[in-house]
C-alpha positions as CSV (number, residue, x, y, z in Angstrom):
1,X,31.0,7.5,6.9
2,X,27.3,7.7,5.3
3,X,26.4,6.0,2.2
4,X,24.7,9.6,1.4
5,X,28.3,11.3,2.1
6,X,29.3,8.6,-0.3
7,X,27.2,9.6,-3.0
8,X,27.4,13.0,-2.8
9,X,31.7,12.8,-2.6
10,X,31.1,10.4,-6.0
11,X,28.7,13.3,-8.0
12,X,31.4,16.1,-7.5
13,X,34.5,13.2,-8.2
14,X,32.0,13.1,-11.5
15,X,31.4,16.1,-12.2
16,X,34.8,18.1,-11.0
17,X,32.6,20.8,-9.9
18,X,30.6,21.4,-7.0
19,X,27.7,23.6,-8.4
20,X,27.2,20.8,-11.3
21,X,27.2,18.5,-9.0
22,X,24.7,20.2,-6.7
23,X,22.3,20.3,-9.2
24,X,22.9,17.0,-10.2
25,X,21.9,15.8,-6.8
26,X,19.0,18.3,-6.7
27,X,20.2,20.4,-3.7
28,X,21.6,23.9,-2.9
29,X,25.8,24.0,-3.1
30,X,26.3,25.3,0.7
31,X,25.2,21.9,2.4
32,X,27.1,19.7,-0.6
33,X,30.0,21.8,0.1
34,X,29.6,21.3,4.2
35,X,29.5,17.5,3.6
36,X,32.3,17.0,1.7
37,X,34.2,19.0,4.5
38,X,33.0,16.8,7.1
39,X,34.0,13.7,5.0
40,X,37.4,15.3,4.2
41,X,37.7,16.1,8.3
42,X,36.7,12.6,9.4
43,X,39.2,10.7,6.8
44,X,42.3,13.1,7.8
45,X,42.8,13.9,4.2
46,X,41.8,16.1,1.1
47,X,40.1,15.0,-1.5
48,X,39.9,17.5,-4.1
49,X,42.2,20.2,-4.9
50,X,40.2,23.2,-5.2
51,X,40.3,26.1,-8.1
52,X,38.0,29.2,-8.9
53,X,37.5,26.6,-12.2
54,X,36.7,24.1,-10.5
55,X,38.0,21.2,-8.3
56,X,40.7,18.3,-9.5
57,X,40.7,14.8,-7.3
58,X,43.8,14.5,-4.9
59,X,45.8,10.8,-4.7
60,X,43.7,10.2,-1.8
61,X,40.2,11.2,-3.4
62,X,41.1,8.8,-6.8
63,X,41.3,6.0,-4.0
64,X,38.0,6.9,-2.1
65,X,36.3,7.0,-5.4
66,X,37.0,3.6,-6.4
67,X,35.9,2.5,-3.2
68,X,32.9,4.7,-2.7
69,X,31.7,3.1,-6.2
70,X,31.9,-0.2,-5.0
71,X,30.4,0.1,-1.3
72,X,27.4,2.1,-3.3
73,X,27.0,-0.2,-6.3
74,X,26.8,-3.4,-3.5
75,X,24.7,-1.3,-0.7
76,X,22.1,-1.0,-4.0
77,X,22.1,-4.9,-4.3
78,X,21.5,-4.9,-0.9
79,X,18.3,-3.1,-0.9
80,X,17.0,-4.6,-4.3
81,X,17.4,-8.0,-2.4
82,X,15.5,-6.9,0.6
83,X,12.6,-5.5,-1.0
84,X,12.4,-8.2,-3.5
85,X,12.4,-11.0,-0.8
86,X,9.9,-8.2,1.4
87,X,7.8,-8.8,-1.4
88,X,7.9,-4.6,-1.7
89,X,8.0,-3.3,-5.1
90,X,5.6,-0.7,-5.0
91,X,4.5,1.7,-2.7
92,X,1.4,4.7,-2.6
93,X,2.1,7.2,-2.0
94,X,-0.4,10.4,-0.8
95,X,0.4,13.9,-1.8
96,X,-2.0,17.0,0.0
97,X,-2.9,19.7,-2.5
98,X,0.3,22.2,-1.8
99,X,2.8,19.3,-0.6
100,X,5.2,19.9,-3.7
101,X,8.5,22.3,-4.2
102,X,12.2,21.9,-4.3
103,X,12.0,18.9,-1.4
104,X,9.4,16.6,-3.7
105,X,12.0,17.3,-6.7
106,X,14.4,16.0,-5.2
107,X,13.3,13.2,-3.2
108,X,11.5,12.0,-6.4
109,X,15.0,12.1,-8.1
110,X,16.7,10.5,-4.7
111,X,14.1,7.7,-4.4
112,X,14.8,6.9,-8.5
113,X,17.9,6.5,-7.6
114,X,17.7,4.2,-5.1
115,X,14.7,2.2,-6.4
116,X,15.0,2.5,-9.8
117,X,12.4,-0.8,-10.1
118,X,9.7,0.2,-7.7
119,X,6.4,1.8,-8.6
120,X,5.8,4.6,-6.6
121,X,1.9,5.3,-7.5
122,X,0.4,8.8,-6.5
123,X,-3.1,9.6,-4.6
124,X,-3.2,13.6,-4.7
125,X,-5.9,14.2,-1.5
126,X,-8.0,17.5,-1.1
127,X,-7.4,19.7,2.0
128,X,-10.6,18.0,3.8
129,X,-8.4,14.5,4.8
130,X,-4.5,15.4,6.0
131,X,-3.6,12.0,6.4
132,X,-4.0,11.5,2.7
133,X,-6.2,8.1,3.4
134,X,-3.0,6.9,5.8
135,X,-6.0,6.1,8.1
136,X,-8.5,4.6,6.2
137,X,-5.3,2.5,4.4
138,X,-5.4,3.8,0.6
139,X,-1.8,4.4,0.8
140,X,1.3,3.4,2.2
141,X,3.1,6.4,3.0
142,X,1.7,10.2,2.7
143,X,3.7,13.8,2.2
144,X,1.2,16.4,4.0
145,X,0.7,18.8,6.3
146,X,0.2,19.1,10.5
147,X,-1.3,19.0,12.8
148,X,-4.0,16.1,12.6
149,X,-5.0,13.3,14.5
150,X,-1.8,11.0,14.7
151,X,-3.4,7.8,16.4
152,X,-1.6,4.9,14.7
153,X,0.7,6.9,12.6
154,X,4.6,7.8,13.3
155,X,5.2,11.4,11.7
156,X,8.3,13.1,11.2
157,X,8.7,17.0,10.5
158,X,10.0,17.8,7.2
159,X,10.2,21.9,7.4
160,X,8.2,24.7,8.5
161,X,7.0,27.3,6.3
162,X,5.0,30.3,7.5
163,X,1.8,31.4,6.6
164,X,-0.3,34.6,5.6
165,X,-3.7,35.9,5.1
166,X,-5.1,35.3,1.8
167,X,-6.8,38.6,0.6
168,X,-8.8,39.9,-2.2
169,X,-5.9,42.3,-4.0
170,X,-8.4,45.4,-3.3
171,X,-9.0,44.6,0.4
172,X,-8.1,47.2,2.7
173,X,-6.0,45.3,4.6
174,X,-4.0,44.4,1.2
175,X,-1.1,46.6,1.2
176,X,-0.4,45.5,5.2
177,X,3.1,44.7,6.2
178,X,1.8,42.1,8.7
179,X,-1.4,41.0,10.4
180,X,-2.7,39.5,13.5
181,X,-5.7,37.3,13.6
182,X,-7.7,40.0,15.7
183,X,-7.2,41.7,11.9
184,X,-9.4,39.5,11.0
185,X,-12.2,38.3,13.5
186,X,-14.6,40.1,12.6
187,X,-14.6,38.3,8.8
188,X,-16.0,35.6,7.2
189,X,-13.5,32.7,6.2
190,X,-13.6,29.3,4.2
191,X,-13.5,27.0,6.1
192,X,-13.6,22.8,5.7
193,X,-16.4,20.5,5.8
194,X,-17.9,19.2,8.6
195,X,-16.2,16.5,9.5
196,X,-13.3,17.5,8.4
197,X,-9.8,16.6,11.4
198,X,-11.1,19.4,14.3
199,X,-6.9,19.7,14.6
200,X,-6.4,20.5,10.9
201,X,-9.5,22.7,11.1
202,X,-8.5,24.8,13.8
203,X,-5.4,25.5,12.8
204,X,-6.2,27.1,9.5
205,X,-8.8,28.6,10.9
206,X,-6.6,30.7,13.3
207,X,-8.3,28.9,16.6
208,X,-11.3,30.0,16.4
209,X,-15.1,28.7,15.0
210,X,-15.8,30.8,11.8
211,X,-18.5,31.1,9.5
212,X,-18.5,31.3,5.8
213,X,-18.1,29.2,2.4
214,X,-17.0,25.3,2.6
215,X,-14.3,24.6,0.3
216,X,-12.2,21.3,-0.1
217,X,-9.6,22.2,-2.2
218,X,-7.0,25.2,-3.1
219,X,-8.4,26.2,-6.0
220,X,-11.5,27.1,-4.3
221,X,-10.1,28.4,-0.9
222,X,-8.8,31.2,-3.7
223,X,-12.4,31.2,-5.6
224,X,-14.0,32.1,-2.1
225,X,-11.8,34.8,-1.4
226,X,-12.2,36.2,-5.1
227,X,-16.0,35.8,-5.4
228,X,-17.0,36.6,-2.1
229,X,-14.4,38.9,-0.6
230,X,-13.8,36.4,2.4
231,X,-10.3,35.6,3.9
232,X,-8.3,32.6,5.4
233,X,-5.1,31.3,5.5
234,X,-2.5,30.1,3.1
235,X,0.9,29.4,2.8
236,X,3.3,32.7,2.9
237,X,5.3,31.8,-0.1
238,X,2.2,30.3,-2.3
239,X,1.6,32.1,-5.8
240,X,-2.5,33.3,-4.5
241,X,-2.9,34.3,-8.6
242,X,-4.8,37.2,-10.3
243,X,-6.6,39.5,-8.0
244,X,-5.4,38.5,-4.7
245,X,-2.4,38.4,-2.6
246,X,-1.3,37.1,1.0
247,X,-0.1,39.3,3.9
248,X,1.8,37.7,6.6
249,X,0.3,36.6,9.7
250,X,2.7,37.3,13.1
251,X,0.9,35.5,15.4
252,X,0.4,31.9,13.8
253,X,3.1,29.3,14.1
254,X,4.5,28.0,10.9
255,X,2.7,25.3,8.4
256,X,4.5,21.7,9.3
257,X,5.0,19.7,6.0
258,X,5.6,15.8,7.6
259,X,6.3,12.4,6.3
260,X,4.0,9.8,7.9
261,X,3.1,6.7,7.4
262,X,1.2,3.4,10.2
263,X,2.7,2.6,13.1
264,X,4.8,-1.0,13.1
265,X,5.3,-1.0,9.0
266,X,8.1,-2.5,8.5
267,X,8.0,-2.7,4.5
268,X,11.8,-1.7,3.9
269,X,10.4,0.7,0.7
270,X,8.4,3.1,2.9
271,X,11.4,3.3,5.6
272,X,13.7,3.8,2.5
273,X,11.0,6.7,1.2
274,X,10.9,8.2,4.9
275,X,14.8,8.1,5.2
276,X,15.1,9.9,1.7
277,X,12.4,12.4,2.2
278,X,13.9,13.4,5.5
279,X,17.5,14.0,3.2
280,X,15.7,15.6,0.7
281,X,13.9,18.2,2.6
282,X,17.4,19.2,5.2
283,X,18.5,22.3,3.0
């Protein structure tokens, strides 16, 4: 039985209704719905009585919520004593240009929960460093994107999300179902300073050594590509804004959005952040 089972079972007990709940908790019903399943399966019992108006708590779910309060309310003190005597009340944390959505939302909100006294403070990075200063140590922990050098660092996949071509609206590739890279070989791209993590530069540029603008940031990977009619690569479901769009590429893996943070840290905040931000991003 998981404390996060827990928590979940005690938001729908709250709320008597499994859709409020779910958006309470900042996640999609299905997965809500498939936990409290599992919980009902392991403890041999229901625990709600279920209605197209909603759901009522059984005998056995008015027990479990009592319980569930109290095992929660103390595994909080639990953590707020570790981190205190840790000495770890504040973390950094570093977010790459595009590492936001549905997942940040609710690991934000998960993490508040949890730590409702520590600072979290922000470093937003450019696309030209995807450890988010991990390496050189200006911050703790860092939400970002693979692949890059990961000497030193522990890393954990968070989701995969596939990626297109970024095209000026009026190119005549535009209106393509799909693409390939060969598409696009003979083209000039943006590409990253020199410098710049060769693994994180290869991959969005497609493999290969191109030529064309340097940009450091999204706003002008999409200024290139407006301006100067060149191309590169984006992520599939990215808004590209006026004047351009994005085509799907079938030959490049997916974008990896990751959690990673130094090697042998053992400040119990960052493991708590990882832990969440793993949660946060399952659905």
């Amino acid at each position: 039985m998981e404390l996060r089972t827990l928590r979940y079972f005690v938001a729908v007990a709250e709320e008597l209704h499994f859709g409020r709940a779910a958006a309470r908790l900042h996640m999609s019903q299905p997965p809500l719905s498939r936990a409290i399943k599992q919980l009902e399966t392991e403890l041999g019992a229901a625990l709600f009585d279920r209605s197209p108006g909603g759901v009522t708590l059984t005998s056995v779910g008015a027990v479990l919520l009592d319980e569930a309060r109290a095992l929660l309310a103390q595994a909080d003190r639990v953590r707020g004593r570790v981190a205190a005597a840790a000495g770890a009340t504040a973390i950094t944390v570093g977010i790459l240009g595009d590492s936001t959505g549905p997942g940040a939302t609710r690991l934000a909100a998960a993490h508040r929960r949890r730590h409702p006294h520590a600072e979290v403070r922000v470093r937003g990075t450019d696309l030209t460093d995807p450890t988010c200063g991990l390496h050189a140590g200006a911050v703790d922990v860092a939400l970002t994107r693979g692949p890059f050098d990961e000497t030193g660092l522990t890393v954990r996949a968070l989701r995969a999300d596939p990626v297109g071509a970024l095209l000026r609206a009026d190119d005549v590739l535009a209106g393509r179902d799909g693409l390939k890279l060969a598409d696009l070989a003979d083209r000039r791209w943006f590409r990253f300073p020199a410098g710049t993590d060769p693994l994180w530069q290869a991959y969005w540029n497609g493999g290969e050594p191109r030529e064309g603008p340097v940009v450091r940031a999204v706003q002008e990977c999409r200024q290139a590509v407006l301006w100067n009619g060149t191309v590169g690569m984006t992520l599939l479901d990215h808004e590209p804004g006026e004047g351009l769009t994005v085509v799907p590429l079938i030959d490049m893996p997916p974008s990896r959005m990751v959690v990673a943070w130094r090697q042998g840290d053992t400040n119990p905040v960052i493991r708590s952040f990882v832990q969440i931000a793993i949660a946060a991003h399952e659905d």
